[in-house]
LUMZAFI-196165 format. One record per residue (C-alpha): residue number from 1; x, y, z; residue in three letters. Coordinates in Angstrom, 1 decimal, padded with zeros to 4 digits, always signed. Each point is the difference from the previous one (the first is absolute). Example, Ala and Ser with C-alpha at 12.3 -4.5 7.8 and 13.67 -1.06 7.14 Angstrom:
% residues 2
> seq;xx;yy;zz;type
> 1;+012.3;-004.5;+007.8;ala .
> 2;+001.4;+003.4;-000.7;ser .
***
This chain:
% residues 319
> seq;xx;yy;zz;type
> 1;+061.5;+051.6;+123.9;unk .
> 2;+002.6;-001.0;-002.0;unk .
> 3;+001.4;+002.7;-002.7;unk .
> 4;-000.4;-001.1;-003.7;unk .
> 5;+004.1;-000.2;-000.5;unk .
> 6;-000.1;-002.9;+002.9;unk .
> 7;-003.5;-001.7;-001.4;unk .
> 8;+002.3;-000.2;-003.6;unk .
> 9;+003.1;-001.5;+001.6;unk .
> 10;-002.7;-002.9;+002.1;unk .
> 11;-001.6;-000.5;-003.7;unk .
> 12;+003.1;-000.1;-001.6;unk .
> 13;+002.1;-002.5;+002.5;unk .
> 14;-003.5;-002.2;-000.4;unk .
> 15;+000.0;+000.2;-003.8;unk .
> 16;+003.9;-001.3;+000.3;unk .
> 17;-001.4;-003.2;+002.4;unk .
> 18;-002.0;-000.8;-002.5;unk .
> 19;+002.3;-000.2;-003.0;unk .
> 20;-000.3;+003.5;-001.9;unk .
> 21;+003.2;+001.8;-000.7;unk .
> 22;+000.2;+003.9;+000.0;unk .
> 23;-001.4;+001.8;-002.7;unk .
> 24;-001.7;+002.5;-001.2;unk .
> 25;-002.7;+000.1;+002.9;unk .
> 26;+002.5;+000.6;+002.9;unk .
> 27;+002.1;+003.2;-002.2;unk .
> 28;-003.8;+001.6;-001.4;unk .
> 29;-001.3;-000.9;+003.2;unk .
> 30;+002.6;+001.4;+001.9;unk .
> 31;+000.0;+003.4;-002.0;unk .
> 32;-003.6;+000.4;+000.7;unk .
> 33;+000.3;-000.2;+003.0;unk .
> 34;+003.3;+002.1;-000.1;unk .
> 35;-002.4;+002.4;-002.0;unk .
> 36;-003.0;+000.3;+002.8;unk .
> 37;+003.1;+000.4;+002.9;unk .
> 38;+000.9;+003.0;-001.5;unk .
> 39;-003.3;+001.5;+000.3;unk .
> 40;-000.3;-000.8;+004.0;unk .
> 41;-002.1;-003.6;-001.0;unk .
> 42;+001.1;-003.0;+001.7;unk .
> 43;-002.6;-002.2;+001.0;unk .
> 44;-002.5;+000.4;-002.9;unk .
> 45;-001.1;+001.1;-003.1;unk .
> 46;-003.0;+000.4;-002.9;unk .
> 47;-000.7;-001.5;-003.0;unk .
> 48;+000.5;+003.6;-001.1;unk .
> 49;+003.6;+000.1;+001.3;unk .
> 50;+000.5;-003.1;-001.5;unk .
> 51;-001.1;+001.3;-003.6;unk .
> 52;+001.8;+003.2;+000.5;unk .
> 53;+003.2;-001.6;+000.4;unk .
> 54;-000.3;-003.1;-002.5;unk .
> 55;-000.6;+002.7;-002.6;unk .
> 56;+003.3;+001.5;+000.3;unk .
> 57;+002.0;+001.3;-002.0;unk .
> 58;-003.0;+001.1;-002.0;unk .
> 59;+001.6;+000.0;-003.3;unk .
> 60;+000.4;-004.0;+000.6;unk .
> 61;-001.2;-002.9;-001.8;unk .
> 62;-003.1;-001.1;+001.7;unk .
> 63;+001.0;-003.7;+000.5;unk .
> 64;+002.4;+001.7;+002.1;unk .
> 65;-002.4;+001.8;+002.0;unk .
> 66;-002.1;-003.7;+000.0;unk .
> 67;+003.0;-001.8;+001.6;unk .
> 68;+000.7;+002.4;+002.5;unk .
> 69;-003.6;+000.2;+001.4;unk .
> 70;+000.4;-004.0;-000.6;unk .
> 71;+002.7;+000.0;+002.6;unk .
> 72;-001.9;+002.3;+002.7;unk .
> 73;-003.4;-001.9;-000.7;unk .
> 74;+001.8;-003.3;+001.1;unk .
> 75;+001.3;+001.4;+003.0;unk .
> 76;-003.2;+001.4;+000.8;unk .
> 77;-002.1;-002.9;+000.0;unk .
> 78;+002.3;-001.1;+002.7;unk .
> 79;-000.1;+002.9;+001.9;unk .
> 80;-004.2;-000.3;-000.1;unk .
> 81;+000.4;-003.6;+001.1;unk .
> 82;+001.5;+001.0;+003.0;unk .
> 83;-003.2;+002.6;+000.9;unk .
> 84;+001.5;+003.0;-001.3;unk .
> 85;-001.0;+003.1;-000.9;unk .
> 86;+001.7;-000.3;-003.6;unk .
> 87;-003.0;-001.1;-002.2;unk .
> 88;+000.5;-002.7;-002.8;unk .
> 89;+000.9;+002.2;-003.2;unk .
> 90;-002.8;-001.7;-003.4;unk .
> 91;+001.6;-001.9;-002.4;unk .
> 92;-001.1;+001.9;-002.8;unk .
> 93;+001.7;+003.1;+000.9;unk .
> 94;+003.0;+000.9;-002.6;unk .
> 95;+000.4;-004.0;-001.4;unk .
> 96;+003.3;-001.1;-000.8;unk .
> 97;-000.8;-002.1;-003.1;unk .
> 98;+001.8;+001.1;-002.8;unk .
> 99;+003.2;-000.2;-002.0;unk .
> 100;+003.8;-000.4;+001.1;unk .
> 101;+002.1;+003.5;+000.1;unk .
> 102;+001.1;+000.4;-003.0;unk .
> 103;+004.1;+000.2;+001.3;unk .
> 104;+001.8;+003.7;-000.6;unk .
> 105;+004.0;-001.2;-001.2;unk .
> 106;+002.2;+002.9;+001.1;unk .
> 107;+002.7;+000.4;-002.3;unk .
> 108;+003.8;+000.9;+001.0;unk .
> 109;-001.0;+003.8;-000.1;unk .
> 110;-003.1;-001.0;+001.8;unk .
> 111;+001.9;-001.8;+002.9;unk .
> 112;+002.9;+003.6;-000.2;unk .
> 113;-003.0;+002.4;+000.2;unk .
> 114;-001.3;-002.1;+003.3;unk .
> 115;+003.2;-000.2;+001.5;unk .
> 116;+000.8;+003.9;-000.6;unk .
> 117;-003.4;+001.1;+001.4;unk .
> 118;+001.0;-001.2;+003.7;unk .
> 119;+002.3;+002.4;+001.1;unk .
> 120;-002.6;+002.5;-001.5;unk .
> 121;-003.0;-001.2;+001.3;unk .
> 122;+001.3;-000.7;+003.8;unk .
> 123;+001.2;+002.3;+002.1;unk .
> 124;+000.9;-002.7;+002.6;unk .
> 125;+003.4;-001.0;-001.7;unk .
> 126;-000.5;-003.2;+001.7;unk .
> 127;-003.7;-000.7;-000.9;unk .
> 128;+001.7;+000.5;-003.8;unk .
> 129;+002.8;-001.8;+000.7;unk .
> 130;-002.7;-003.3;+000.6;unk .
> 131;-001.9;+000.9;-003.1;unk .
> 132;+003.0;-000.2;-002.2;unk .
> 133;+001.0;-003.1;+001.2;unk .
> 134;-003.2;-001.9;+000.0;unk .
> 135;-000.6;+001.5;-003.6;unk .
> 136;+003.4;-001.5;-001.2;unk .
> 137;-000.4;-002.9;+002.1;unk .
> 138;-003.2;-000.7;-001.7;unk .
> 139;+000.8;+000.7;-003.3;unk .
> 140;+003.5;-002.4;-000.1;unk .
> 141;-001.9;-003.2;+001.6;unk .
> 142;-003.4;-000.3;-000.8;unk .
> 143;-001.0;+000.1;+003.6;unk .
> 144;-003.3;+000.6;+001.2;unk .
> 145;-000.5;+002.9;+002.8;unk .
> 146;-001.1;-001.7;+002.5;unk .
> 147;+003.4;-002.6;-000.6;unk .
> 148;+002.2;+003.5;-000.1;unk .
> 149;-001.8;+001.1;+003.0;unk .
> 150;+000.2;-003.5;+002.2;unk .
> 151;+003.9;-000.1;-000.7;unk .
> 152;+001.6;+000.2;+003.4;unk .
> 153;+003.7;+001.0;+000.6;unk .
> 154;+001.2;-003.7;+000.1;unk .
> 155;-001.4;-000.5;-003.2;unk .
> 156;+002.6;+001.4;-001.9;unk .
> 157;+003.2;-001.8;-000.2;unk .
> 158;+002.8;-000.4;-002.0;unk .
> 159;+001.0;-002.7;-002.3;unk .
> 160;+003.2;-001.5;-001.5;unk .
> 161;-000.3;+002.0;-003.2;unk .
> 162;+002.2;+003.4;-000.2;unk .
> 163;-002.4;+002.7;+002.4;unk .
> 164;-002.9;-001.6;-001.2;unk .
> 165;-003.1;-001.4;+002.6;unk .
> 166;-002.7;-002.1;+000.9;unk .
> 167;-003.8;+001.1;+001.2;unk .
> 168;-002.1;-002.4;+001.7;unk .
> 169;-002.9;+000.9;-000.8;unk .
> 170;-002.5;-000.8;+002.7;unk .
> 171;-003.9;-000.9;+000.1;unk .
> 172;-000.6;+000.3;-004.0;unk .
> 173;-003.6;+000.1;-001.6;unk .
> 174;-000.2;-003.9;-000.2;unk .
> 175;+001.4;-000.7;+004.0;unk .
> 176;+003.7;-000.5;-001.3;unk .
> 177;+003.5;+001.3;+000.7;unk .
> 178;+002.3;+000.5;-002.7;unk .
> 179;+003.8;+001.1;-000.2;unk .
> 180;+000.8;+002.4;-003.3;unk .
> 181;+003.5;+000.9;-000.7;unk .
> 182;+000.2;+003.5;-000.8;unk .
> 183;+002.9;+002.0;-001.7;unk .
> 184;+002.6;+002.1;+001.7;unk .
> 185;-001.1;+002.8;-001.1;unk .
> 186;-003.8;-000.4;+001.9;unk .
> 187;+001.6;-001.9;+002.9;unk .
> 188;+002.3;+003.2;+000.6;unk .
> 189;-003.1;+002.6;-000.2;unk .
> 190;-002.1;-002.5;+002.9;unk .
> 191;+003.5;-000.3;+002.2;unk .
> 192;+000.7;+004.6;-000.5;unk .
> 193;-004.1;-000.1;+001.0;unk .
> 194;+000.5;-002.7;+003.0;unk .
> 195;+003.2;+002.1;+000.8;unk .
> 196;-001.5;+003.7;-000.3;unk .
> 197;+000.3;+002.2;+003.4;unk .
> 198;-002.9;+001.6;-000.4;unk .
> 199;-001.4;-004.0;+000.2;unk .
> 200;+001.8;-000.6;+003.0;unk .
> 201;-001.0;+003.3;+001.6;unk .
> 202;-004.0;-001.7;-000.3;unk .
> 203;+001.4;-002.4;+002.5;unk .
> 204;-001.4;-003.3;-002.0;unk .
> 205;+000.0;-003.8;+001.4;unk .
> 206;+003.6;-001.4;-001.2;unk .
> 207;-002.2;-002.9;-001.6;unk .
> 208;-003.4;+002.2;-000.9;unk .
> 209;-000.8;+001.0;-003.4;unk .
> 210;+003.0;+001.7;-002.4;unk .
> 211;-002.7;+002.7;-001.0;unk .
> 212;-001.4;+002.3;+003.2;unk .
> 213;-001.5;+002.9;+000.8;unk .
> 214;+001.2;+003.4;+001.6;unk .
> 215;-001.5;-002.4;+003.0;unk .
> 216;+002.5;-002.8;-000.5;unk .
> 217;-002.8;-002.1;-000.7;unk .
> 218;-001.3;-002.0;-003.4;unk .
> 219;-001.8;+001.7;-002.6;unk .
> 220;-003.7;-000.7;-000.8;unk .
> 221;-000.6;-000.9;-003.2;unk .
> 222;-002.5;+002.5;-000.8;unk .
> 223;+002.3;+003.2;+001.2;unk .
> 224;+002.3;-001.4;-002.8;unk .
> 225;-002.4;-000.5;-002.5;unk .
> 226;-001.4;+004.2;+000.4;unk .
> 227;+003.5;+000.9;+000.1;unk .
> 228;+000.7;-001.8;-003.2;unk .
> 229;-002.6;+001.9;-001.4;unk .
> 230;+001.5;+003.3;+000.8;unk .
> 231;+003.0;-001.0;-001.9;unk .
> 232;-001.9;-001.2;-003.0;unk .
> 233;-001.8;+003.1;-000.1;unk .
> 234;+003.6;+002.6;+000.6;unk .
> 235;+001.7;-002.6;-002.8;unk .
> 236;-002.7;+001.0;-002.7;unk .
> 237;-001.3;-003.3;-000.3;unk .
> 238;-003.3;-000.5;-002.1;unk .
> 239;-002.9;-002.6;-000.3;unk .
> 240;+000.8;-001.8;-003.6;unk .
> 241;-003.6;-000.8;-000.5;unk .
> 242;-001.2;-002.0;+002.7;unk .
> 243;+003.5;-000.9;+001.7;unk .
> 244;+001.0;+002.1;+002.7;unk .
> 245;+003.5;+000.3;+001.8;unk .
> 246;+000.2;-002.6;+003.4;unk .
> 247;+002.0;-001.4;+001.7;unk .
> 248;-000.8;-003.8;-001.4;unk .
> 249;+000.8;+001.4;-003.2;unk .
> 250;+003.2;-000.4;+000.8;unk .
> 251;-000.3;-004.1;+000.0;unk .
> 252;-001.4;-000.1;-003.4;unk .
> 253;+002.3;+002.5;-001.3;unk .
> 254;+003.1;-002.1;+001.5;unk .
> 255;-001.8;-003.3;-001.3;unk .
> 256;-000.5;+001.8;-003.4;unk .
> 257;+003.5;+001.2;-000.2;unk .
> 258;+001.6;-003.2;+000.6;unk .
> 259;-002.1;-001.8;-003.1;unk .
> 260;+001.2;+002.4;-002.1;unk .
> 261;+003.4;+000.1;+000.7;unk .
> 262;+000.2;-004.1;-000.5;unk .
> 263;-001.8;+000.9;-003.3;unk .
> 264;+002.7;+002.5;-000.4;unk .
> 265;+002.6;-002.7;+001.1;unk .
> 266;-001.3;-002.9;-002.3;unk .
> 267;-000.8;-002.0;+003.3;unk .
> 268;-002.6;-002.0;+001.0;unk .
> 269;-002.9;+002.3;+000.7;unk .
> 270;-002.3;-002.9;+001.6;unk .
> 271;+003.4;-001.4;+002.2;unk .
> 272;+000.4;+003.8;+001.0;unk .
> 273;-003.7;-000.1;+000.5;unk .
> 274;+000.5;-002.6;+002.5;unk .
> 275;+002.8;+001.3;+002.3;unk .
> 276;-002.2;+002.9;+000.0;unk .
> 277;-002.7;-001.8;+001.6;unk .
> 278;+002.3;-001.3;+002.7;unk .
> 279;+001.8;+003.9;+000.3;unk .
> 280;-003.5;+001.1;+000.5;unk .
> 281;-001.2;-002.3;+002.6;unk .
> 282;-002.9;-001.9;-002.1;unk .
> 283;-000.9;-002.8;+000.4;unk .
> 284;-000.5;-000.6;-003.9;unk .
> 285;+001.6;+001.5;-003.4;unk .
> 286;-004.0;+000.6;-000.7;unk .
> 287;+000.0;+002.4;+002.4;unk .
> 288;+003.3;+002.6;-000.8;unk .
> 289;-001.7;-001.0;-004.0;unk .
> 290;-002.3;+003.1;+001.1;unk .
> 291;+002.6;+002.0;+000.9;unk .
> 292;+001.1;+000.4;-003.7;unk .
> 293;-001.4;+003.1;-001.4;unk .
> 294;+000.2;+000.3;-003.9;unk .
> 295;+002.3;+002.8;-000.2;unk .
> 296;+000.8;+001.6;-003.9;unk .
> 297;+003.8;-001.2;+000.9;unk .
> 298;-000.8;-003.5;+001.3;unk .
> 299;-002.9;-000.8;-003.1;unk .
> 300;+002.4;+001.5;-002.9;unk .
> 301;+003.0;-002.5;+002.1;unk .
> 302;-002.6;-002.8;-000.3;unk .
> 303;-001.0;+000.5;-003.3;unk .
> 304;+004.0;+000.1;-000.9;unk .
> 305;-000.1;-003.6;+001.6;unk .
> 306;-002.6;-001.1;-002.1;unk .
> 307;+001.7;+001.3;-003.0;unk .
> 308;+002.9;-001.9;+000.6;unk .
> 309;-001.6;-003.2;+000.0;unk .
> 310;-000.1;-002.8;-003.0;unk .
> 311;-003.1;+001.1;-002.1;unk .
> 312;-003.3;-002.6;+000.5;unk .
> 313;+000.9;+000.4;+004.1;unk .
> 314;-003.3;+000.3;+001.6;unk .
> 315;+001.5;+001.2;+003.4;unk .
> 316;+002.8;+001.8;+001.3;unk .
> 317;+002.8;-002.6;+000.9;unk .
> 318;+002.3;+001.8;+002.9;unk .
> 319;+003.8;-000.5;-001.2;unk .
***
């Protein structure tokens, strides 16, 4: 019988034939499974397992708790076709159908407090060594995780421009590669991580991923996203109503941040809106428009725009 960990990898290399790009079903499903391994299951599991896990961390948002049991009901169904012991989890069980997260946008002493808490919060100066870099790697580009995780070594090169770089950024959201130029500053923090002897000493592929384990080997997104929480937890970081500190806060807070400094500039906000899009890797302006959170600085910038304007405007005309 085939373990769970190889039954994913057949269902995921068929869901790639037929079109789908990774997402969230092959990192939640992954980290269930992850989850069961570490408690000697590897060839099946309950409903009740499933539930268990889906409802972690129990101080979560329950549309989180629906799309994670979303991701192992999928995988499940599959495993039943195939006569397996794993049932086929209900569909009414912790439903998904509710409102967007409302985004948490860290502020500079936010992002410090993060930062800070990694040394603290791993004793492995190596495992904090490769939160502090995906953290600041995050928070100067807008990346997604799962982008930051896929980069490989050869990803990161240099450019013309004095000691900055270019990332490829590999199998986005929407199917597409994308190259973003990044400062010196961030392209010398990825080249001291690439460069780190305590990296080399993991013994990683020359052309694997930048960010590995103790193992030498790529990170799963899920290990990531529990140790993020640690750090959010040693920086002192609270829920502000309903938002609650994530990693893909970090896109809306670098999309945020980038409207209102061309506010702040007296630039185009809607062209700025636009290279965003492309930065971002969407395939439509529409899309990074929901990555703008109506911050007190970016409304009172806005309304300062407005302001400006001849009086009988009925709009907001970007200078």
């Amino acid at each position: 019988m085939s373990t769970l960990r190889e039954s994913l990898d057949e269902y995921l290399v068929m869901r790639r034939a037929l079109g789908f790009q990774p997402g969230k079903l092959e990192y939640l499903a992954g980290g269930f499974i992850d989850w069961l391994a570490e408690r000697g299951q590897t060839e099946s599991f309950t409903i009740g397992d499933a539930v268990t896990w889906a409802r972690l961390p129990a101080q979560a948002d329950p549309i989180w708790w629906g799309m994670r049991l979303g991701a192992v009901r999928t995988f499940a169904a599959y495993q039943n076709a195939r006569d397996s012991a794993v049932p086929v989890i209900p569909a009414g069980l912790l439903p998904a159908t509710s409102n967007r997260a409302e985004p948490y946008i860290y502020a500079q002493q936010d992002l410090d407090a993060l930062l800070e808490a990694c040394s603290a919060v791993f004793r492995h100066g190596f495992v904090a060594d490769t939160m502090h870099t995906i953290v600041g790697l995050l928070a100067a580009t807008g990346m997604r995780i799962g982008e930051a995780l896929r980069l490989a070594v050869p990803d990161i090169t240099t450019d013309s421009g004095p000691g900055g770089g270019l990332l490829l950024v590999r199998a986005s959201k929407h199917g597409a590669d994308r190259l973003l130029p990044v400062d010196a500053s961030t392209f010398a923090a990825l080249a001291a991580y690439r460069d780190l002897p305590a990296r080399r000493h993991t013994r990683p592929a020359p052309a694997g991923p930048l960010f590995v384990t103790r193992n030498g080997a790529g990170y799963h997104r899920s290990t990531i996203e529990v140790y993020f929480q640690r750090l959010v937890r040693a920086a002192g970081l609270q829920s502000r109503g309903r938002a609650t500190a994530r990693l893909h806060s970090f896109r809306h807070s670098f999309t945020t941040g980038h409207i209102a400094a061309a506010y702040r500039s007296g630039t185009d906000a809607q062209r700025a809106l636009t290279l965003l899009s492309t930065w971002l890797g969407h395939t439509s302006p529409a899309h990074t428009y929901w990555y703008v959170t109506a911050t007190p600085e970016l409304m009172a910038l806005a309304a300062g725009r407005l302001a400006s304007q001849p009086a009988g405007f009925g709009e907001v005309t970007p200078r």
